[in-house]
DRENRORO-194083 format. One line per field, with one value per residue: x, y, z of N, C-alpha, C in turn. Coordinates in Angstrom, 1 decimal. Example, Ala and Ser with C-alpha at 12.3 -4.5 7.8 and 13.67 -1.06 7.14 Angstrom:
<pavexs>
n_px = 13.2, 12.8
n_py = -5.7, -2.2
n_pz = 7.8, 7.1
ca_px = 12.3, 13.7
ca_py = -4.5, -1.1
ca_pz = 7.8, 7.1
c_px = 13.2, 12.9
c_py = -3.3, 0.0
c_pz = 7.8, 7.9
</pavexs>
This chain:
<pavexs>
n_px = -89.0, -90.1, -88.7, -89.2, -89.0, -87.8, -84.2, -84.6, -86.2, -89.4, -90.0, -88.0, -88.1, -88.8, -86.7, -84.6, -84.9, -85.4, -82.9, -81.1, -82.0, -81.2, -78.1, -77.9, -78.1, -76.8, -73.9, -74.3, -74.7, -73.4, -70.9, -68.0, -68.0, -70.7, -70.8, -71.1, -74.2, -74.1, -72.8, -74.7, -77.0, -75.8, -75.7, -78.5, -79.7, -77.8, -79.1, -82.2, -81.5, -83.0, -82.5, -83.2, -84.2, -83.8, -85.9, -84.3, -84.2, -86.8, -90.5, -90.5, -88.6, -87.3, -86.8, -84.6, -86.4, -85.2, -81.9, -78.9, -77.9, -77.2, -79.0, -80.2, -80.6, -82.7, -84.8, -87.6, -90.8, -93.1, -95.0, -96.9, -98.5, -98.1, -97.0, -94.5, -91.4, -89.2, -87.1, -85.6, -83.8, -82.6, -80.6, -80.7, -78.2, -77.6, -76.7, -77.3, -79.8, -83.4, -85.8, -88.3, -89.2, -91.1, -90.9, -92.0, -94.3, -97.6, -100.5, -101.9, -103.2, -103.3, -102.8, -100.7, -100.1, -97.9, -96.9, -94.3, -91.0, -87.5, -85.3, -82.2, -81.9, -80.3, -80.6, -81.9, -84.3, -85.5, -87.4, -89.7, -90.1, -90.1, -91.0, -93.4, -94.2, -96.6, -96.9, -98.8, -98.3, -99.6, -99.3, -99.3, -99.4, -100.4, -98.9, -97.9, -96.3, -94.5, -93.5, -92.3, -91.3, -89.2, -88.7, -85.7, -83.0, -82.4, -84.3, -87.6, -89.8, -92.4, -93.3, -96.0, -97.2, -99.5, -102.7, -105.2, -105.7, -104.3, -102.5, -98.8, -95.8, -93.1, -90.2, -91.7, -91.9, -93.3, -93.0, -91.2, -88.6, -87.4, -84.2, -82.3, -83.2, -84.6, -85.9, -87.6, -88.4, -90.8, -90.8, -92.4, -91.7, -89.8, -88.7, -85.9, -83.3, -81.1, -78.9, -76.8, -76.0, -74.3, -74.4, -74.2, -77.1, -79.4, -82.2, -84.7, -82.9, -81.3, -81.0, -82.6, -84.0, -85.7, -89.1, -90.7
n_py = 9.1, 11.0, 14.4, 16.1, 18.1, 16.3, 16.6, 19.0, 21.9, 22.1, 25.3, 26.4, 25.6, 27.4, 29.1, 27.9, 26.8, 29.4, 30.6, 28.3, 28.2, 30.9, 30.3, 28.3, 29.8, 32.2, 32.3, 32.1, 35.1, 36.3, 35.0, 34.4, 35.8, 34.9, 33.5, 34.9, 33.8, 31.8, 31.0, 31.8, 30.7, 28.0, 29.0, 29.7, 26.5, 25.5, 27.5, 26.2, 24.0, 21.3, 19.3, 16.0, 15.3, 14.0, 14.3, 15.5, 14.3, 14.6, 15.0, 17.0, 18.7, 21.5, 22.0, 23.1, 26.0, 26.4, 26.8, 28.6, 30.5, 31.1, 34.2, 35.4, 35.1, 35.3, 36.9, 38.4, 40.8, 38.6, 39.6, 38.9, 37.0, 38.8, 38.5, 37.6, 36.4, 33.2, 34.4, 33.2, 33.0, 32.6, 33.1, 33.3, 32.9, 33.7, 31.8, 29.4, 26.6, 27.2, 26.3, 25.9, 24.3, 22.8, 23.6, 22.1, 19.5, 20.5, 22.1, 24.4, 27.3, 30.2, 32.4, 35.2, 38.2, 40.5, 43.3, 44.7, 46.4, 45.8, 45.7, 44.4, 41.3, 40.1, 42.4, 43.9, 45.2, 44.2, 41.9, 43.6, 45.1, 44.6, 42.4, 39.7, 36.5, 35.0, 32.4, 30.7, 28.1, 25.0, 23.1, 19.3, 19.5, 21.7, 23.9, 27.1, 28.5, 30.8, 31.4, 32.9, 34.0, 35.8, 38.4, 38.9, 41.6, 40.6, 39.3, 38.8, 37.1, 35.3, 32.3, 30.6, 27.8, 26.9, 26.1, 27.8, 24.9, 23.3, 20.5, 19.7, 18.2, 17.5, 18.7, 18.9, 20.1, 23.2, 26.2, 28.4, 31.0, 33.1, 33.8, 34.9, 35.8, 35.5, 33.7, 33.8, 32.2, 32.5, 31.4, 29.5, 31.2, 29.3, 28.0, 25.9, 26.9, 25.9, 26.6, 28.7, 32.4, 32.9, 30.2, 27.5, 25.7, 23.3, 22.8, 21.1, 19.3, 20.1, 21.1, 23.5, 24.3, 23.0, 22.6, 23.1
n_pz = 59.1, 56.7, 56.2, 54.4, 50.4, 48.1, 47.4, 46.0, 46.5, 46.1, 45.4, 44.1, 41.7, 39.6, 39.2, 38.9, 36.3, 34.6, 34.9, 34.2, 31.4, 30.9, 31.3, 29.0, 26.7, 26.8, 25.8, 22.9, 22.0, 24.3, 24.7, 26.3, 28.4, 29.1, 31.4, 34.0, 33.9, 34.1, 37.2, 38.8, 37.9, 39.3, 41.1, 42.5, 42.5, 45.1, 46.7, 47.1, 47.8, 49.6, 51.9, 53.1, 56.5, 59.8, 62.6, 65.7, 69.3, 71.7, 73.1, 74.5, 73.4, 71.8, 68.4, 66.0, 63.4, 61.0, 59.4, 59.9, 61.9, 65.5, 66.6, 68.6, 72.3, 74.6, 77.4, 76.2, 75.1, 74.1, 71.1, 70.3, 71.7, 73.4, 76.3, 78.4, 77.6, 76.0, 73.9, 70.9, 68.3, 64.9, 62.2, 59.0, 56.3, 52.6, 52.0, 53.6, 54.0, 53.1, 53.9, 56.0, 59.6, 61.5, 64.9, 67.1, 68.0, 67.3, 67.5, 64.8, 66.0, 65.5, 62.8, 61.8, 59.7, 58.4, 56.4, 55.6, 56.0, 54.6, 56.0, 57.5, 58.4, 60.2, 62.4, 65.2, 65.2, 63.0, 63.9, 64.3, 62.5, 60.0, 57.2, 57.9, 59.0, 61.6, 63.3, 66.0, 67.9, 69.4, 72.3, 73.1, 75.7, 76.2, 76.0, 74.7, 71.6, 69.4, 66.2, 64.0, 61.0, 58.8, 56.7, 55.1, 54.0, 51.4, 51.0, 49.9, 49.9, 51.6, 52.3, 53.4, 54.6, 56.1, 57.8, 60.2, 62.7, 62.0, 62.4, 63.4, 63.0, 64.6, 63.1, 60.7, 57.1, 56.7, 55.6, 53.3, 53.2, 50.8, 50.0, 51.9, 55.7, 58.8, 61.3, 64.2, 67.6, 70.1, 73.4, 75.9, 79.4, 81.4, 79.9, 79.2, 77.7, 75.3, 73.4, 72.4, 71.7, 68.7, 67.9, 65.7, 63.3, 62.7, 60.4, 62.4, 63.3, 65.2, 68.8, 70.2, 72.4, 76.3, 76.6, 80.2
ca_px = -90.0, -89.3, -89.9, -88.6, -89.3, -86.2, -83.3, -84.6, -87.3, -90.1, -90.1, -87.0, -87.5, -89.0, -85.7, -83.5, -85.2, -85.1, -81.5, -80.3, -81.9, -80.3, -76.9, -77.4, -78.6, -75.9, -72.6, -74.5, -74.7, -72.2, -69.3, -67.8, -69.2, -72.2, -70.2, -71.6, -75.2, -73.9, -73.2, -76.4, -77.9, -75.4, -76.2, -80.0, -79.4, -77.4, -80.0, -82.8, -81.3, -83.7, -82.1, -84.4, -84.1, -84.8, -86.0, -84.0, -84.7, -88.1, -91.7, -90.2, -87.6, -87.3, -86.4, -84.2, -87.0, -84.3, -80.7, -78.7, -76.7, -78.6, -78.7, -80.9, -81.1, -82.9, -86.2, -88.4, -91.9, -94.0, -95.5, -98.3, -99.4, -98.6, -96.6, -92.9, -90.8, -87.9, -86.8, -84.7, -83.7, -82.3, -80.6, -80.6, -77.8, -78.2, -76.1, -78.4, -81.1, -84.4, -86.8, -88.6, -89.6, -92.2, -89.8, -92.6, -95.7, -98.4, -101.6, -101.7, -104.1, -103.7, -102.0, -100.9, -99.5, -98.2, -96.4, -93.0, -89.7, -86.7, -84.0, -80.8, -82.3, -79.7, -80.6, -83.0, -85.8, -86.1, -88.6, -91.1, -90.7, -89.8, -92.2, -93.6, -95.8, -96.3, -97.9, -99.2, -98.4, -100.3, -98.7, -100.2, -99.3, -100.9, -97.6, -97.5, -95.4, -94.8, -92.9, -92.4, -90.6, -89.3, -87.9, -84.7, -82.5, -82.9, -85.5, -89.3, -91.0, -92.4, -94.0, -96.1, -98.4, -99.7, -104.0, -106.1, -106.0, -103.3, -101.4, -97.5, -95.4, -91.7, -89.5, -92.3, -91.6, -93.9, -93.0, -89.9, -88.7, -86.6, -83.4, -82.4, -83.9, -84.8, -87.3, -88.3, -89.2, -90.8, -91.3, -92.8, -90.3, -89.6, -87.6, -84.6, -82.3, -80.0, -78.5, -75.9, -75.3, -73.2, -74.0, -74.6, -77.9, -80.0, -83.4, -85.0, -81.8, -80.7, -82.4, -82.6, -84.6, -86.3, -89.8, -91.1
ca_py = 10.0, 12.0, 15.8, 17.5, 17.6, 15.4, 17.2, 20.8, 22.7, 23.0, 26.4, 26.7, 25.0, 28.3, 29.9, 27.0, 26.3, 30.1, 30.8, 27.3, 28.7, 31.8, 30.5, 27.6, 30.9, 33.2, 31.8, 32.4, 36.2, 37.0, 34.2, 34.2, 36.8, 34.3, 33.2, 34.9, 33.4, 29.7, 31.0, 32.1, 29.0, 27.4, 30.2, 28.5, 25.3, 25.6, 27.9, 26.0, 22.0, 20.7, 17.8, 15.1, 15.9, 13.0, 15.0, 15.1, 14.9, 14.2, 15.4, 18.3, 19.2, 23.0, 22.1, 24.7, 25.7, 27.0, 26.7, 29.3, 31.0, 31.6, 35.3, 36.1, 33.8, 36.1, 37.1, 39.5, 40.5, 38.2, 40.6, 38.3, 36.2, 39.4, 37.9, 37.7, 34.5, 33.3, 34.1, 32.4, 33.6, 32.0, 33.9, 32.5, 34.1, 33.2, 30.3, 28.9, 25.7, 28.1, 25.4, 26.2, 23.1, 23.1, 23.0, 21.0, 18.6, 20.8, 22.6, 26.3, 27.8, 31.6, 32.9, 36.5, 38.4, 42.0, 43.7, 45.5, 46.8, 44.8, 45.4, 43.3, 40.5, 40.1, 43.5, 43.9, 45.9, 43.5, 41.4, 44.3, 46.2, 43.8, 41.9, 38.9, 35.9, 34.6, 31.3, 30.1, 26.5, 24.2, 21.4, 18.4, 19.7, 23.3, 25.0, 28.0, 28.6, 31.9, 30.5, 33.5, 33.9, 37.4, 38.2, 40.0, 42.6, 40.9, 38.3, 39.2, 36.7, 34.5, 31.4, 29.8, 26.8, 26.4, 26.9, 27.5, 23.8, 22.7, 20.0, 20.2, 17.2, 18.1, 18.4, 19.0, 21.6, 24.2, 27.0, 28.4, 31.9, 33.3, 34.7, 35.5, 35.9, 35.1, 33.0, 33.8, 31.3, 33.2, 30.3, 29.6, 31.8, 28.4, 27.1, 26.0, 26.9, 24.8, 27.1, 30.4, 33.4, 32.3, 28.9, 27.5, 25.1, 22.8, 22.1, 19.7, 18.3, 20.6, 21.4, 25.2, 24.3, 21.8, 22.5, 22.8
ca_pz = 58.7, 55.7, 56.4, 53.0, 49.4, 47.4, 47.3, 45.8, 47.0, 44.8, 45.3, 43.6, 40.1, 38.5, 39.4, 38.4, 34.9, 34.3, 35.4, 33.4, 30.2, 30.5, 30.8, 28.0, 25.2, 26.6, 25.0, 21.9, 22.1, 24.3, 24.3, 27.6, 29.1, 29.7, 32.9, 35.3, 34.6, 35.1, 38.2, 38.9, 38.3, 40.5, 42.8, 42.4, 43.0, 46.3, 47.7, 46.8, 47.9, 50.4, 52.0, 53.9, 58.1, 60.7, 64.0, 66.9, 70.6, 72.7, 72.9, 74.6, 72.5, 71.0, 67.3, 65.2, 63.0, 60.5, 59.4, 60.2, 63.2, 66.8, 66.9, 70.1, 73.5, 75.9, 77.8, 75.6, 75.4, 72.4, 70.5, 69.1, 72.7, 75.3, 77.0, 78.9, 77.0, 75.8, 72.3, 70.4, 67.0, 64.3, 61.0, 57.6, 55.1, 51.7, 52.0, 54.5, 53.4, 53.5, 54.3, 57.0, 59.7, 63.3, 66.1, 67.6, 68.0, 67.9, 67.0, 64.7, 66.5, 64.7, 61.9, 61.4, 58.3, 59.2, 55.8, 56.4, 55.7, 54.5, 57.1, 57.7, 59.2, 61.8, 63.3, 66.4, 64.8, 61.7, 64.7, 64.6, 61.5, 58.5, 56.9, 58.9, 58.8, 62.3, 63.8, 67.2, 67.9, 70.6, 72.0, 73.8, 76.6, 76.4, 75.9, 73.7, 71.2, 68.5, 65.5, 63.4, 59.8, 58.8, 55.0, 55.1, 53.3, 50.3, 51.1, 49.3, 49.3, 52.6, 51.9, 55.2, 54.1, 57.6, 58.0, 61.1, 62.8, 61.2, 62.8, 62.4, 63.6, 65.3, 61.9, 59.4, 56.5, 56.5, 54.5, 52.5, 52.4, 49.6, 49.7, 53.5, 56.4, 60.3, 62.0, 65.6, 68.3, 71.7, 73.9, 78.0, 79.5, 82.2, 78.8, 79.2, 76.7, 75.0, 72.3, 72.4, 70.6, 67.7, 67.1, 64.4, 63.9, 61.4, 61.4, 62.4, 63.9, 66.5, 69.9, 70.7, 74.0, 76.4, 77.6, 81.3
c_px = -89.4, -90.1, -89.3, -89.2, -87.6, -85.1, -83.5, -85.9, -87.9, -90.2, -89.1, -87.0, -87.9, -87.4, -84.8, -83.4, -84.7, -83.5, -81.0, -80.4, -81.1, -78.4, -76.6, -77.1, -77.5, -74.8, -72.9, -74.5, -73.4, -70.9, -69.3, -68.3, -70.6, -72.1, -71.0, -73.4, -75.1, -73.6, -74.6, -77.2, -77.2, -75.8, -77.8, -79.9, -78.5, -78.3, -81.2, -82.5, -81.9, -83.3, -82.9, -83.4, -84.9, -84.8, -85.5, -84.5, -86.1, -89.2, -91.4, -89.0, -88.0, -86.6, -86.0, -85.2, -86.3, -82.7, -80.2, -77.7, -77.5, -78.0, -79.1, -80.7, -81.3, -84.8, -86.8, -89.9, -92.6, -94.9, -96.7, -99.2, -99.5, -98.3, -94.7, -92.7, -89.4, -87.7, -85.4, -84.7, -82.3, -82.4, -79.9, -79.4, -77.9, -77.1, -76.7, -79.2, -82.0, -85.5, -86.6, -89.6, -90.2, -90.8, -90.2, -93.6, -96.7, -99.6, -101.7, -102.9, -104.5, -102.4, -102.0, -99.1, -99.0, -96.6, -95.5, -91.7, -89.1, -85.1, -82.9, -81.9, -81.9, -80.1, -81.9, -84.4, -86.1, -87.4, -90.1, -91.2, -90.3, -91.1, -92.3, -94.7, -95.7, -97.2, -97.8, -99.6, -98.9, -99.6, -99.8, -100.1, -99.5, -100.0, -97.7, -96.6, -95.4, -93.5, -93.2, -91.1, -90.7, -88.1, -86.7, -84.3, -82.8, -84.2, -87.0, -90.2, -91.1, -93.7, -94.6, -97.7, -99.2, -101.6, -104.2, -106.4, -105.9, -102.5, -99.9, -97.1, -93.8, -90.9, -90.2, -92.2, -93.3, -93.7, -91.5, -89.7, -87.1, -85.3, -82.7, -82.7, -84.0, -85.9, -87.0, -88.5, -89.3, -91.9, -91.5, -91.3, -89.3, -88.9, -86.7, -83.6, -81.0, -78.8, -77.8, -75.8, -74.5, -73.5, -74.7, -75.6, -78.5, -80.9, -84.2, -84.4, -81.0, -81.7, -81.7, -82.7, -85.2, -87.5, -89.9, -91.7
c_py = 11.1, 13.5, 16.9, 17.0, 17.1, 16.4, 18.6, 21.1, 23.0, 24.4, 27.3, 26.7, 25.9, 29.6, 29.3, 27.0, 27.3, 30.5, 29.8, 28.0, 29.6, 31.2, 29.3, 28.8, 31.8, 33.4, 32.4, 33.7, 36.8, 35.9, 33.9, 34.8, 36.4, 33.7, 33.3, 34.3, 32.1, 30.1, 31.4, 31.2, 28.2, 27.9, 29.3, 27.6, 24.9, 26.1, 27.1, 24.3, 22.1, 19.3, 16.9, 15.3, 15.1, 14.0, 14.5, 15.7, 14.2, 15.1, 16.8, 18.9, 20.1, 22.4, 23.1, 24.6, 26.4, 26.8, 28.0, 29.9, 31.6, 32.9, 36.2, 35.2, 35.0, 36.5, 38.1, 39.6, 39.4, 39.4, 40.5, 38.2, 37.3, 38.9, 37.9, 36.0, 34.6, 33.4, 34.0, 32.7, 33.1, 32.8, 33.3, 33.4, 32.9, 32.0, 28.8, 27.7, 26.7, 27.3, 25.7, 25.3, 23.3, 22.9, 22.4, 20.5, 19.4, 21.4, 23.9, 26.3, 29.5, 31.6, 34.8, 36.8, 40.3, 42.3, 44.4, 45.7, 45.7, 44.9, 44.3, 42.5, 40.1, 41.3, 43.0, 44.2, 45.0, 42.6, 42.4, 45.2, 45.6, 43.2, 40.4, 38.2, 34.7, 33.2, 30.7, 29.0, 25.8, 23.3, 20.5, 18.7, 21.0, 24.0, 25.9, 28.4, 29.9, 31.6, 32.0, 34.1, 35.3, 37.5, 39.3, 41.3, 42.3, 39.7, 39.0, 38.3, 35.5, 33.5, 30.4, 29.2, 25.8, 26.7, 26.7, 25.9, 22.7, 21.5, 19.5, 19.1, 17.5, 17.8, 18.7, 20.0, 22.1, 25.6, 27.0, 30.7, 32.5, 34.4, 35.5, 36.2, 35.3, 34.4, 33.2, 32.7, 32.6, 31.9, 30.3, 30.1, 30.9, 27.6, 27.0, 26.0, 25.8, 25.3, 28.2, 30.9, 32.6, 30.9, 28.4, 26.2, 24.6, 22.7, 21.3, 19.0, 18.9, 21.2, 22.7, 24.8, 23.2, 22.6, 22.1, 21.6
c_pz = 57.7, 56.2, 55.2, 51.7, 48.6, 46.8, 46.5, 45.8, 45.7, 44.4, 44.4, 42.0, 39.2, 38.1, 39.1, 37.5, 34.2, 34.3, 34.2, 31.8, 29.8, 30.1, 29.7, 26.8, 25.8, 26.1, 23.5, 21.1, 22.8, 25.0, 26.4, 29.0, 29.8, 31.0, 33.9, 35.1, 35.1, 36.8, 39.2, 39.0, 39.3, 41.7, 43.5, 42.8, 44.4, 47.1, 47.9, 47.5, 49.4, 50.8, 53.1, 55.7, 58.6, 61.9, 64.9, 68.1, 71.1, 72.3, 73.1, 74.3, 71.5, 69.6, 66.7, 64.1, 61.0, 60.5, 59.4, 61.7, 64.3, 67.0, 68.4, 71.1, 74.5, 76.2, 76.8, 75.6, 73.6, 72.0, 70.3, 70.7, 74.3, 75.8, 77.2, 77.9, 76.8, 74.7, 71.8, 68.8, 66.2, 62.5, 60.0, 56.5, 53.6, 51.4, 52.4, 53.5, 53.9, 53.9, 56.0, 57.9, 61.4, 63.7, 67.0, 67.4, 68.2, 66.9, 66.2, 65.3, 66.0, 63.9, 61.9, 60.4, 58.6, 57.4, 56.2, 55.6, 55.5, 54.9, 56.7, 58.7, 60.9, 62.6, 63.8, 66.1, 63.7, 62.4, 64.5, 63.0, 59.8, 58.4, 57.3, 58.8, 60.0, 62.4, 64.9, 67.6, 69.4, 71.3, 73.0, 75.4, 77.4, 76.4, 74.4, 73.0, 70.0, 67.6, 64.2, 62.3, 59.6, 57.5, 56.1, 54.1, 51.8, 49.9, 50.9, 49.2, 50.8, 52.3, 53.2, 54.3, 55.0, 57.5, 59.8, 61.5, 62.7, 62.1, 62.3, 63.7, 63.5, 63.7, 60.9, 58.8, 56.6, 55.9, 54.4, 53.0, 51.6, 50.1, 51.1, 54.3, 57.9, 60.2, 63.7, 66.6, 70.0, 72.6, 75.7, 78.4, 80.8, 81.4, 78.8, 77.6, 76.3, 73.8, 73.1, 71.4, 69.9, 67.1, 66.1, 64.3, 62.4, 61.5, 61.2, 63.6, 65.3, 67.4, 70.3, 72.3, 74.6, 76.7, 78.3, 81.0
</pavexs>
């Protein structure tokens, strides 16, 4: 099952195209000096490669919904569902693939958009006071899930191409965001974890957790 677009995020090619032009026209003006935009565009094109991700694991397999380094594993309250869980947090630096993929089989059932600061991602408060575009996934098995994307320090722009009713199948992209950043998971607090502080994760391909 393919769950990407072919090796570079569309999201990317206005930032590619731009970036390339600059550094073909800068040699012409200023000689060598035009250096640093070829890197720039290279910079582009690394951030931006979307590489195809077969889903690992079972029905009840927590997918990383994110590449990145697991920054949280612990009880907290969800903010969105009210509720005790387990969250699981997962931090993008701009190295990171930004494509952003369900970590399961399920239903959106709400969306919410809450504008905000642009914190260090990795820090604690960037969950409540960065800017944030969450979504509340169903599964077939009535399990609740809070799957929430959060720009960072220098991340502006969060791209979530999810509607009310949406069905999202374990691995599927669903949004992008720009430039790094966190993604969230606050999952049944009976979840067993599969992930630690520090490690490092892909997604799609690695299991954070199992559900009850």
């Amino acid at each position: 099952m393919r769950t990407s677009y072919p090796l570079i995020a569309r999201e990317g090619w206005p930032f590619i195209g731009i970036s390339f032009l600059f550094a073909v026209l800068a040699p012409f003006f200023w000689g060598w000096w035009s250096l640093p935009f070829w890197l720039l565009f290279i910079f582009c094109l690394q951030f931006f490669r979307d590489p195809e991700r077969q889903p690992a694991g079972g029905e009840k397999s927590v997918l990383a919904p994110a590449d990145g380094r697991v920054i949280v594993v612990e009880e907290a309250e969800d903010p969105y569902l009210k509720r005790r869980a387990l969250k699981i947090s997962v931090f993008m630096n701009v190295f990171n693939v930004h494509s952003n993929r369900s970590p399961v089989d399920g239903t959106v059932k709400e969306r919410w958009y809450h504008p905000g600061s642009f914190f260090n991602a990795a820090l604690s408060k960037a969950s409540l006071e960065n800017e944030r575009c969450a979504i509340r996934l169903s599964t077939s098995g009535n399990q609740e899930i809070t799957c929430v994307q959060i720009a960072g320090l220098v991340a502006r722009r969060i791209l979530n191409y999810t509607q009310d009713g949406m069905a999202l199948t374990r691995g599927q992209r669903f949004g992008f965001i720009r430039f790094g950043s966190r993604v969230d998971l606050y999952l049944p607090l009976d979840t067993k974890a599969r992930v630690a502080i520090g490690d490092k994760v892909h997604a799609a391909t690695s299991i954070l957790a199992e559900l009850p």
